[in-house]
C-alpha positions as CSV (number, residue, x, y, z in Angstrom):
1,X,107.8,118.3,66.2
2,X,109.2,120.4,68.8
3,X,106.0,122.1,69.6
4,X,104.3,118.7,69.9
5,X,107.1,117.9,72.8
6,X,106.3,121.2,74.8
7,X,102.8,119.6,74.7
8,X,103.3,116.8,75.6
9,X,105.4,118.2,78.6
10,X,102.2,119.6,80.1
11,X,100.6,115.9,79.9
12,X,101.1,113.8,82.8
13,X,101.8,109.9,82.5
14,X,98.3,109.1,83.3
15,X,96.6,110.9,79.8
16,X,98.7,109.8,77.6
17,X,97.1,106.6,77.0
18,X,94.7,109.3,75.7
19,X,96.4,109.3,72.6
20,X,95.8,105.8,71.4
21,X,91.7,106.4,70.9
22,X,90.7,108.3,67.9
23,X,88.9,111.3,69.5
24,X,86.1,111.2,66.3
25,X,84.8,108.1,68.5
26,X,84.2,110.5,70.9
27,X,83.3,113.4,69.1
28,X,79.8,111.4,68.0
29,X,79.0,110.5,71.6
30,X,78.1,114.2,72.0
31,X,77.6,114.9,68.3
32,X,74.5,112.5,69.2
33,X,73.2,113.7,72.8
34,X,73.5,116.9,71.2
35,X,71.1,116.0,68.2
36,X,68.4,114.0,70.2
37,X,68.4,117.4,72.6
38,X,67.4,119.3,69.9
39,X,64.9,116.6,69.3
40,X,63.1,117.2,72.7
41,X,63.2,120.8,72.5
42,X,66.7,121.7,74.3
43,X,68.3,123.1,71.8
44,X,70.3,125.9,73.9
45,X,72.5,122.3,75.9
46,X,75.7,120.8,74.4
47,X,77.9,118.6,76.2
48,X,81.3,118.2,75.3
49,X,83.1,115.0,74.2
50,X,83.2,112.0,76.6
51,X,87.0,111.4,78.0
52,X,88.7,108.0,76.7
53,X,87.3,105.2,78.7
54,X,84.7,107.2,79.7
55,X,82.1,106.7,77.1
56,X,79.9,104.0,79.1
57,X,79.6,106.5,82.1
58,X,78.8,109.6,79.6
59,X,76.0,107.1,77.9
60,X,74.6,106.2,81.0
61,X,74.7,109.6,82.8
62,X,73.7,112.4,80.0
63,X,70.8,111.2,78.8
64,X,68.6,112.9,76.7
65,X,66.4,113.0,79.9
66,X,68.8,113.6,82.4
67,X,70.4,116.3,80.7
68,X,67.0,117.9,80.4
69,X,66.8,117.7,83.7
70,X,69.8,119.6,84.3
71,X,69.4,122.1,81.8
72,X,65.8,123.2,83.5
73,X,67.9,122.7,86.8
74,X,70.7,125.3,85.9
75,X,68.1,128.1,83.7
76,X,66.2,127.6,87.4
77,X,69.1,128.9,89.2
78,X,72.2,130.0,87.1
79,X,71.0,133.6,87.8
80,X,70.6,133.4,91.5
81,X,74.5,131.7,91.6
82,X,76.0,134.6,89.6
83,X,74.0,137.3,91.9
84,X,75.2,135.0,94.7
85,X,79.2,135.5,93.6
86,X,78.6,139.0,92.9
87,X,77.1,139.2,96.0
88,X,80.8,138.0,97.4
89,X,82.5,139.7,95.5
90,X,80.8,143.5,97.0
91,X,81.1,142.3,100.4
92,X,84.6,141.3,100.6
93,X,85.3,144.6,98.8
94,X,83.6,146.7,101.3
95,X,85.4,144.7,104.6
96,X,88.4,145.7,102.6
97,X,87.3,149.5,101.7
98,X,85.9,149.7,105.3
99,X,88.0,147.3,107.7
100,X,84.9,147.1,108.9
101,X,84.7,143.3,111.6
102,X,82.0,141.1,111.0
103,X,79.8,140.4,113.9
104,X,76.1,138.7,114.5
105,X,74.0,140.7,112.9
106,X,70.6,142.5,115.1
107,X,68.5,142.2,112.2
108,X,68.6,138.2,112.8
109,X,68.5,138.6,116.2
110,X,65.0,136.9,116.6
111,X,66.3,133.6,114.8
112,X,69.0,133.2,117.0
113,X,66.3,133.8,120.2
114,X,63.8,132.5,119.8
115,X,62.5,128.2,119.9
116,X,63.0,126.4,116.8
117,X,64.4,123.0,115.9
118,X,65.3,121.4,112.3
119,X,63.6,118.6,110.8
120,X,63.9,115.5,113.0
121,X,67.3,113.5,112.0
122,X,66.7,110.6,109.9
123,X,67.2,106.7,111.2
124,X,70.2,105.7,109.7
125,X,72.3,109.5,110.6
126,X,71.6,109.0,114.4
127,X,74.9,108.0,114.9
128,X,77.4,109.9,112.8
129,X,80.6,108.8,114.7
130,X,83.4,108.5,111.8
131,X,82.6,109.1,108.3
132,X,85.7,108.4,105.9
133,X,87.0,111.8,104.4
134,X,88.3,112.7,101.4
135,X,87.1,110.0,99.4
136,X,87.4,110.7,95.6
137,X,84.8,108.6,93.8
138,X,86.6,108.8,91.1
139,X,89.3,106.9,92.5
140,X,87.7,103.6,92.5
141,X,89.8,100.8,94.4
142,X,89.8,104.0,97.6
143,X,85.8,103.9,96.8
144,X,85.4,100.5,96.8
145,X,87.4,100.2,100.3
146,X,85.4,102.9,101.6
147,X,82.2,101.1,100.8
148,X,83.4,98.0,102.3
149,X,84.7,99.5,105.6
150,X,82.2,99.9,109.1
151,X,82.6,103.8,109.3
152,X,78.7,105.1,109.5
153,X,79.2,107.2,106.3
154,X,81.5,108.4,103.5
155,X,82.4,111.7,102.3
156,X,81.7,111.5,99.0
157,X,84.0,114.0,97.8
158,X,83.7,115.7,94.3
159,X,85.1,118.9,96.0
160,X,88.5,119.2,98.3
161,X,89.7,116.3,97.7
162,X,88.7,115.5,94.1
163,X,90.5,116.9,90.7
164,X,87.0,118.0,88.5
165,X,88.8,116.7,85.2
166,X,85.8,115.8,82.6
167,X,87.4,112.0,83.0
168,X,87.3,112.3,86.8
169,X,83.8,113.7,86.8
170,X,82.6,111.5,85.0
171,X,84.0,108.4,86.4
172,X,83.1,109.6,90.1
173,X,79.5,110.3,89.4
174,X,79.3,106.7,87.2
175,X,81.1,105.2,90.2
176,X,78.6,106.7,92.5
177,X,75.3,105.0,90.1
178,X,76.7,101.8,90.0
179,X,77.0,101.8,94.3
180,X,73.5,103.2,94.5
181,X,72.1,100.6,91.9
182,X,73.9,97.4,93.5
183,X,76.0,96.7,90.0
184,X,79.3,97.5,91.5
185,X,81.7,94.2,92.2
186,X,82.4,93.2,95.9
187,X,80.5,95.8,98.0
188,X,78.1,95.8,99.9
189,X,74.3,96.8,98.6
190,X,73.8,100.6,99.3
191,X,71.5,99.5,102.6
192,X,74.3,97.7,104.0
193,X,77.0,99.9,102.8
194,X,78.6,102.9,105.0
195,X,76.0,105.9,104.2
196,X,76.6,108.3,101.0
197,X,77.5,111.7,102.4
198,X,77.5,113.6,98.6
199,X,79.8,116.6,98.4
200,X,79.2,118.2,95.3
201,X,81.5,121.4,94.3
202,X,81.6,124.3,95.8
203,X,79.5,127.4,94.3
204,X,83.2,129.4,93.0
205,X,83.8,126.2,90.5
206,X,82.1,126.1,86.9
207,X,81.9,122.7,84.5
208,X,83.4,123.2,81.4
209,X,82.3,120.1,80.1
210,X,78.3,121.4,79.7
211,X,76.9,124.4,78.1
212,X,73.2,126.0,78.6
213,X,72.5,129.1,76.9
214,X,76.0,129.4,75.7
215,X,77.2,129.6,79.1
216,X,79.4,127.1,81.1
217,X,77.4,125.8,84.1
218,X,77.8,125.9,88.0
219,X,79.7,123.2,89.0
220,X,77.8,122.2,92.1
221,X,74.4,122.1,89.7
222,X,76.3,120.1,87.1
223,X,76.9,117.3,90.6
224,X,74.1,117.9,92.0
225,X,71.6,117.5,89.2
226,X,73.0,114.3,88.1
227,X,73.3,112.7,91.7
228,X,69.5,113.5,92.1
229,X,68.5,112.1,89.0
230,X,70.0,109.1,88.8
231,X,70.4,107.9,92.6
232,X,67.5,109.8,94.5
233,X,64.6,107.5,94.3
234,X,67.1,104.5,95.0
235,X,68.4,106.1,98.1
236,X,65.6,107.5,99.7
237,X,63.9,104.1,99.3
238,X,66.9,102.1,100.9
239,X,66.9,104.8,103.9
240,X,70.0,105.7,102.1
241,X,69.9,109.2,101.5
242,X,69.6,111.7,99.2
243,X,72.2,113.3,102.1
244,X,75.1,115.5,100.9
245,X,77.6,117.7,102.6
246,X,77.9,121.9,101.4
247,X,81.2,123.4,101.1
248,X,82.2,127.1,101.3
249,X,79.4,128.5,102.2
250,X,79.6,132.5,103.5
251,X,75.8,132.9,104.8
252,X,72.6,132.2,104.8
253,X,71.7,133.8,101.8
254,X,73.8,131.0,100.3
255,X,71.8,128.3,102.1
256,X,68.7,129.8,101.1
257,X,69.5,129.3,97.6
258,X,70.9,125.6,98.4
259,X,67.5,125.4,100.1
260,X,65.7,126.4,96.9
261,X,67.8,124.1,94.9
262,X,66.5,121.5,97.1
263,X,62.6,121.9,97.2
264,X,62.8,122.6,93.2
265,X,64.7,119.4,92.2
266,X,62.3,117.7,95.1
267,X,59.2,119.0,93.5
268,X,60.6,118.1,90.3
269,X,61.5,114.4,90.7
270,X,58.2,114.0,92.3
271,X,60.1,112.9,95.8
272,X,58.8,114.3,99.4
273,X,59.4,117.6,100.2
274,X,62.4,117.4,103.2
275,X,63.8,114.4,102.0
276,X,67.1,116.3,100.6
277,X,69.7,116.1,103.8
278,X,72.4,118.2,103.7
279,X,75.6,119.2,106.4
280,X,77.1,122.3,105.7
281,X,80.6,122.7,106.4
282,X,81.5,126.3,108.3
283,X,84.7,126.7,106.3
284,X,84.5,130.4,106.1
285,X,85.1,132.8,109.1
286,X,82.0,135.2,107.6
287,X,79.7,131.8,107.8
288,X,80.7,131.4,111.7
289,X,78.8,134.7,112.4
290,X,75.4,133.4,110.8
291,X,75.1,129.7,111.7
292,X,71.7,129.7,113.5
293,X,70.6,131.4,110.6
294,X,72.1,129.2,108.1
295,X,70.7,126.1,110.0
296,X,66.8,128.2,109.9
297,X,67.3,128.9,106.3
298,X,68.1,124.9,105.8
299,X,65.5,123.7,108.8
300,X,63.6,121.5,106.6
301,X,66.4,120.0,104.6
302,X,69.3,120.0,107.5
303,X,71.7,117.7,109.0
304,X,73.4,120.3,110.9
305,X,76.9,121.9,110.7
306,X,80.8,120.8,110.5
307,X,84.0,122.4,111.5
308,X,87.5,122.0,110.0
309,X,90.6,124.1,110.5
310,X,92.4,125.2,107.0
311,X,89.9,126.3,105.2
312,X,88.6,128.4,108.2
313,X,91.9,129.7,108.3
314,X,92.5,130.3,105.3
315,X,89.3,132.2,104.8
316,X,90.6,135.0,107.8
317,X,93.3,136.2,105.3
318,X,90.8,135.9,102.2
319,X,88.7,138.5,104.0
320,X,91.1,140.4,106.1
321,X,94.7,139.6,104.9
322,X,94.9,143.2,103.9
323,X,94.8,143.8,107.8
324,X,98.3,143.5,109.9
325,X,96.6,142.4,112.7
326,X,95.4,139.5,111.2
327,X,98.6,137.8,110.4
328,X,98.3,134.6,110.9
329,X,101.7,132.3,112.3
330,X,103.0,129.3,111.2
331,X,100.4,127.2,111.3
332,X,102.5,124.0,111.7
333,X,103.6,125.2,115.0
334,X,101.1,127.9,116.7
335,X,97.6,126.9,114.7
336,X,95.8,124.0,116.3
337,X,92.0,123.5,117.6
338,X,93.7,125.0,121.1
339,X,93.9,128.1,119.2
340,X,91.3,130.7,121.2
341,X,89.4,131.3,117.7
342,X,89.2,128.1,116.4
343,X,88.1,126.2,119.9
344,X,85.7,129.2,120.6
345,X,84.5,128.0,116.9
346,X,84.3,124.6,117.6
347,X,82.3,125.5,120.8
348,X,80.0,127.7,119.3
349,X,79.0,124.9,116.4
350,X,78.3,122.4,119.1
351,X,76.2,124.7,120.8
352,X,74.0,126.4,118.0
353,X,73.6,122.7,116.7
354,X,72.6,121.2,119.9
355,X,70.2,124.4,120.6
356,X,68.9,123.2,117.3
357,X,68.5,119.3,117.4
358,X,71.0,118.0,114.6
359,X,74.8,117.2,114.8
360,X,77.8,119.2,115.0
361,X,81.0,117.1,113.6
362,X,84.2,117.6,113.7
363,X,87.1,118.0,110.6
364,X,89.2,115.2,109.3
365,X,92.3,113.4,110.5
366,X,94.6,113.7,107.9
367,X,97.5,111.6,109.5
368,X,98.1,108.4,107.9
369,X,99.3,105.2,109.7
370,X,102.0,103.4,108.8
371,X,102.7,99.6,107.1
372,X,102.2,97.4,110.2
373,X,105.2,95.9,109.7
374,X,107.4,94.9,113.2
375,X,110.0,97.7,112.6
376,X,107.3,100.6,112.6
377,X,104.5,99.3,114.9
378,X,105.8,101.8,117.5
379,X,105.4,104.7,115.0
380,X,102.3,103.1,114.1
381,X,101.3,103.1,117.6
382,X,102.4,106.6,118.5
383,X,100.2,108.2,115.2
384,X,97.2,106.2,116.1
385,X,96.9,107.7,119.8
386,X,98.1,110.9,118.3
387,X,94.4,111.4,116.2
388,X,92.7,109.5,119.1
389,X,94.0,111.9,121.4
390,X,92.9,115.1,119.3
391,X,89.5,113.3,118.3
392,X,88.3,112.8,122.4
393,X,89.0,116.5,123.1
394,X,86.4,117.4,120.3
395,X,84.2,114.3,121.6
396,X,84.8,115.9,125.3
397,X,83.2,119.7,123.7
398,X,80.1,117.9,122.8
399,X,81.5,117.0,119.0
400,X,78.8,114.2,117.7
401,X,81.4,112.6,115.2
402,X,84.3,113.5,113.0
403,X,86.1,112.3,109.7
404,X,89.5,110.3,109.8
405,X,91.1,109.5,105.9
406,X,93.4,106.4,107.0
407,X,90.3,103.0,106.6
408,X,92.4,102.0,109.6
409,X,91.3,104.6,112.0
410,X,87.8,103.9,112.1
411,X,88.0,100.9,114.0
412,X,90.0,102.3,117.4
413,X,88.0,105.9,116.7
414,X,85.0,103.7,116.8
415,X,85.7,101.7,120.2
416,X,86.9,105.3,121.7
417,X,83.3,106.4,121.0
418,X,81.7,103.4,122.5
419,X,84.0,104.2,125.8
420,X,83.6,107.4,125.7
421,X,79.7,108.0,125.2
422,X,76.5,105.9,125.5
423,X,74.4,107.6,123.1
424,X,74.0,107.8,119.1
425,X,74.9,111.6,119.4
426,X,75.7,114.0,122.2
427,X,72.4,116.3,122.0
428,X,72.2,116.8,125.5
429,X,75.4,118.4,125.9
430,X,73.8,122.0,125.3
431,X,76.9,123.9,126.2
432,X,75.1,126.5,128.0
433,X,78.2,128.1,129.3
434,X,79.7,128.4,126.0
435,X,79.3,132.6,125.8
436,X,80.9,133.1,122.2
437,X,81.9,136.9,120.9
438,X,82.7,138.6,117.9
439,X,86.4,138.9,119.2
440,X,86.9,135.4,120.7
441,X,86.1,134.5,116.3
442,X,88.2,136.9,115.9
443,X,91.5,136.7,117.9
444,X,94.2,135.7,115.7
445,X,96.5,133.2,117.8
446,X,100.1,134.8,119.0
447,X,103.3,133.5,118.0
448,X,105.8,134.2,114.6
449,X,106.8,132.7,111.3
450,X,109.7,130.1,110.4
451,X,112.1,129.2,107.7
452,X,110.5,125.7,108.2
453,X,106.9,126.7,108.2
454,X,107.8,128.7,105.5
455,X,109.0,125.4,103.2
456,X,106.9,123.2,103.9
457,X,103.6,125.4,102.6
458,X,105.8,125.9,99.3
459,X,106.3,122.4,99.3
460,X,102.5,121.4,100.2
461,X,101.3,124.1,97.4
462,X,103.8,122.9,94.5
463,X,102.8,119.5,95.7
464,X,98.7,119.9,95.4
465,X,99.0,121.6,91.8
466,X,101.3,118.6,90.7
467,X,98.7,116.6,91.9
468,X,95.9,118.5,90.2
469,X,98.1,118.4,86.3
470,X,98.2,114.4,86.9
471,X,94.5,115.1,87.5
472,X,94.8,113.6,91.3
473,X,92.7,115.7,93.9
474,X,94.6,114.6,97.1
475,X,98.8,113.3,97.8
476,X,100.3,112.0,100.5
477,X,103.2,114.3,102.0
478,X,105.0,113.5,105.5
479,X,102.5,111.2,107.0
480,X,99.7,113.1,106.2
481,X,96.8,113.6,103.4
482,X,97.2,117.1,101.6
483,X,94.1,118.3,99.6
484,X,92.6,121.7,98.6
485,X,92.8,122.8,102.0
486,X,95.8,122.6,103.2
487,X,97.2,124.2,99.9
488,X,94.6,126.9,100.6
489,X,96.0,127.7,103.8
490,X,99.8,127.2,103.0
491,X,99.9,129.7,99.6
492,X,97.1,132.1,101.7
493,X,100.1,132.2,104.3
494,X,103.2,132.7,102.2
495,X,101.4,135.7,100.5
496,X,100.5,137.5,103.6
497,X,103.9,137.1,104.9
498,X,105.3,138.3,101.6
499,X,102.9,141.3,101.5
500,X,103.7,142.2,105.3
501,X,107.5,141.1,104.9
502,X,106.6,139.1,108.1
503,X,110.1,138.2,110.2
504,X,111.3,134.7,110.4
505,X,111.9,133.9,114.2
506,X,114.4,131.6,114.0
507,X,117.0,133.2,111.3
508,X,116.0,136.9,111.8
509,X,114.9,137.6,108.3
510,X,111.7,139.0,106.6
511,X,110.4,137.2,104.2
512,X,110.2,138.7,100.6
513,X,109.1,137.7,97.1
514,X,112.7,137.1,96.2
515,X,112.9,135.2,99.7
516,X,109.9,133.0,98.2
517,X,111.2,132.2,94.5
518,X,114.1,131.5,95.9
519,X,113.3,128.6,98.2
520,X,110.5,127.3,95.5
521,X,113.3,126.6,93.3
522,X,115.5,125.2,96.2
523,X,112.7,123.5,96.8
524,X,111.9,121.9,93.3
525,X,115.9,121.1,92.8
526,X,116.7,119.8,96.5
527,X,113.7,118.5,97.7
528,X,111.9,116.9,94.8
529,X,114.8,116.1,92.3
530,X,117.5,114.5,94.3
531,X,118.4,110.9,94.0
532,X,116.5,109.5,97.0
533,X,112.9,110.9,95.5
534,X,111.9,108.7,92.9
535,X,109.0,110.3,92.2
536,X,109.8,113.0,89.3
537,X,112.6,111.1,87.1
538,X,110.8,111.5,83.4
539,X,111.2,114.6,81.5
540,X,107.8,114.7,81.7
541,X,107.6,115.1,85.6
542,X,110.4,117.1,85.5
543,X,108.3,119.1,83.1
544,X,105.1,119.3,85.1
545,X,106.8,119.7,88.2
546,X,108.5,123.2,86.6
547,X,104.8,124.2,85.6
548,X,103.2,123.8,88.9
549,X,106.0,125.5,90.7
550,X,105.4,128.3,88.4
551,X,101.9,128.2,88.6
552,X,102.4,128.5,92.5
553,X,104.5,131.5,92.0
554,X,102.5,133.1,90.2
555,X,99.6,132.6,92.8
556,X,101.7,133.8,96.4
557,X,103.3,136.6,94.2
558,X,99.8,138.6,92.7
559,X,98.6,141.6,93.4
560,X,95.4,140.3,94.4
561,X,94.7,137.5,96.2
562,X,92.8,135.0,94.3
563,X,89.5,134.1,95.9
564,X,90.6,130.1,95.4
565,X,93.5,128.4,94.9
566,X,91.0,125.9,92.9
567,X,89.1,128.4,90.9
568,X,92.2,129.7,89.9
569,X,93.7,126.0,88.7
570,X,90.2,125.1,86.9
571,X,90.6,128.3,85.0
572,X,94.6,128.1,84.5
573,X,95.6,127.8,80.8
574,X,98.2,124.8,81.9
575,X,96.0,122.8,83.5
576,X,93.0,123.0,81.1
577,X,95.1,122.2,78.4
578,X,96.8,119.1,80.7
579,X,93.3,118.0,80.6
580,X,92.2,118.3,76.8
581,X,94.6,119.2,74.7
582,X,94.0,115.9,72.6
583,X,90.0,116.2,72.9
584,X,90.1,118.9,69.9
585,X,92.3,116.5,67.0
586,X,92.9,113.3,66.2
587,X,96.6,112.1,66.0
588,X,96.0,112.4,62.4
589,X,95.2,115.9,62.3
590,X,98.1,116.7,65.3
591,X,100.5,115.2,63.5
592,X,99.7,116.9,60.2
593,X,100.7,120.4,62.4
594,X,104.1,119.1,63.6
């Protein structure tokens, strides 16, 4: 019995209702895909059990055909994503072997020159102005107020914001169908609806959930593939898409391969070549050196290029955080879009996109507004001009839209846009000025570390891998959305100041690893358990909250930095087994091992 009770402490309140469906139920749901593959010659597939309340959305998804689809899909490419990660992997080792700098390279010298534009912009992604960000399909009432809202499009996100939990998969991409087919309650049709920007996962995560050859399959194949499948024909026929957004990228070997994934799947589902849109967000400091060259590799597929801060960020001390002179300072305090590297990024989007003819947008506004209640409506007030006085400087560099998370920001984003410009997009602003260099990317901002910056990325990394054991992709914390990354960014920063023993300005101390495990269990025991926070008062949460504070230990303490702070959850022991633990007995069979 007791080691059914550790168990169960790694189970979060939300999967325990797991436990009241007999998993033999849905053992046969794949027991059959699995036998009518081998029926149509794909023998070398399996798909794992559907999650409880999941087994309409596995039988309307994995179909014999659709999963036939995806296995030809990932034997297509599987190879080319595994060369691709190697690929990574040599390059970061010899930046580190070398501390050698990145810079534009000569050989691509003649794609950055010379005259070329990408494929013209289709109708209905003219105008671009506010997309809603983060927006978990999984989580269904935040989908459904997404698809009901007047932004132009939604950020359909199965990556940063998004747990990949089999359950959460496959409610998110069934969620997704039922918009695109016009079976979903009280929204709009998918013509009428805000457009479908699909983010599928980035290349570093895998699905555990599918098998091809024995191996577990790319994660952004596993999205992708399905998406296409089962909305494309629907979409492009309502003007509606197939458009998705690409995260992570580090070149544009890696949009080549995206491109390749496109024409293939095109080809294959007998849909026009160039029909597959896709943005690709510049979220790694390596990808900032090669965007012309990403947008060429992309031209006949491409919607252009977006900028964010954390990831970015975090990316300079993925790549270089072995390098003192690449400490980066608290980025609550000294790291902003003002910053010389980041603005000199921002500029240098809006002018290779421009040069180009498709859109350069901005990152999200992660502040949320409060109740509008009479006794905050000044606060409310106060956050509001806040992200609309961020969002006009990046309208004022040539920006052509941005993402906000709060549904009551597009509105007053939306009427600053209408004073602010005249046109669907800002094309004209060519930025011809703009004369961007390997060191204005490269110029880490000046400024220190603090005790406070210090806490709050332990609490915003203990925080995110909570989140990700209750199988939630995004929280709320101090007024804000936190997602993948801003935990990226806030454990990238406490273990480059552990590994440099950076100095905290305001109490005159360096930070060390006995520094760090200190505060995370001040943190955990102050913070989080005190009477006023009534958010961890079960054993349960008390139990999970311990894991994930270890778990974040573990990650700011290593040796090695890991690449991901979500590759690194999705393959963690704790959270797998927070997942499926029950998928593999019956309570019958469980309980005959207590």
């Amino acid at each position: 019995m007791k080691r059914f009770l550790v168990t169960r402490g790694h189970i979060s309140p939300s999967h325990t209702r797991d436990l009241q469906l007999d998993p033999c139920v849905m053992k046969s749901e794949a027991a059959h895909l699995n036998e009518e593959l081998k029926k149509i010659g794909i023998p070398n597939t399996e798909a794992a059990d559907p999650s409880v309340n999941c087994e309409v959305a596995f039988r309307t998804l994995l179909t014999p055909d659709a999963v036939k689809f995806l296995s030809e899909l990932i034997q297509e490419f599987d190879h080319g994503v595994t060369q691709m990660l190697v690929a990574r992997e040599l390059r970061k080792l010899q930046l580190k072997q070398s501390d050698h700098l990145p810079d534009f390279d000569p050989k691509t010298a003649n794609i950055r020159e010379s005259s070329w534009v990408v494929s013209p912009v289709p109708r209905r992604l003219q105008c671009r102005h506010v997309d809603l960000g983060d927006v978990s399909p999984s989580n269904t009432p935040h989908f459904i107020a997404a698809l009901k809202s007047t932004a132009q499009g939604i950020q359909t996100d199965f990556d940063d914001g998004h747990c990949p939990t089999w359950a959460n998969q496959l409610q998110g991409l069934y969620n997704v169908y039922r918009a695109v087919h016009n079976i979903m309650p009280g929204v709009p049709n998918i013509e009428d609806a805000p457009v479908l920007m699909l983010r599928p996962r980035a290349w570093n995560m895998v699905e555990h959930n599918l098998t091809v050859n024995g191996k577990e399959v790319p994660g952004p194949l596993f999205d992708f593939g399905l998406l296409m499948y089962h909305n494309a024909h629907i979409l492009l026929k309502k003007e509606s898409g197939p458009y998705f957004y690409l995260s992570k990228l580090e070149g544009s070997r890696e949009a080549a391969l995206w491109d390749s994934v496109f024409s293939w799947t095109e080809k294959r589902l007998k849909l026009p070549h160039g029909c597959v849109k896709a943005c690709v967000l510049i979220e790694n400091v390596l990808a900032s050196f090669e965007m012309h060259e990403i947008l060429y590799a992309l031209r006949d597929h491409s919607l252009g290029l977006n900028c964010g801060i954390w990831d970015y960020s975090a990316s300079f001390i993925n790549k270089f955080g072995h390098r003192p002179d690449f400490l980066l300072p608290d980025r609550k305090k000294y790291v902003s879009m003002d910053s010389h590297f980041l603005k000199s990024y921002m500029d240098l989007v809006v002018q290779t996109c421009h040069k180009r003819g498709c859109h350069a947008t901005g990152g999200m506004a992660a502040l949320l507004l409060p109740k509008t209640s009479e006794e905050n409506h000044k606060r409310y007030q106060i956050i509001q001009d806040k992200v609309l006085r961020a969002k006009q400087v990046e309208i004022e560099a040539g920006i052509d839209g941005f993402m906000v998370y709060d549904v009551r920001l597009v509105e007053p984003c939306q009427k600053m846009w209408k004073r602010l410009t005249s046109s669907n997009n800002q094309f004209s602003k060519l930025r011809a000025e703009v004369k961007v260099t390997n060191k204005d990317l490269l110029l880490m901002p000046s400024g220190g570390v603090t005790q406070t910056g210090l806490k709050h990325n332990i609490a915003v990394g203990i925080l995110f891998i909570e989140a990700w054991l209750r199988g939630v992709g995004h929280y709320y914390f101090k007024g804000a959305v936190e997602d993948s990354a801003t935990a990226e960014i806030s454990r990238s920063q406490i273990w480059q100041w552990i590994r440099f023993q950076a100095v905290l300005e305001d109490i005159g101390k360096q930070v060390t690893m006995t520094m760090v495990k200190s505060l995370i269990k001040e943190t955990v025991q102050e913070s989080f358990w005190s009477v006023e926070n009534s958010q961890f008062v079960t054993e349960n949460d008390r139990q999970r909250l311990l894991n994930s504070a270890h778990i974040f230990q573990e990650i700011v303490t290593r040796l090695d930095f890991p690449e991901f702070i979500t590759t690194y959850l999705n393959l963690e022991h704790t959270f797998l087994r927070s997942q499926s633990v029950f998928s593999f007995m019956s309570m019958s069979t469980m309980e005959s091992h207590l």
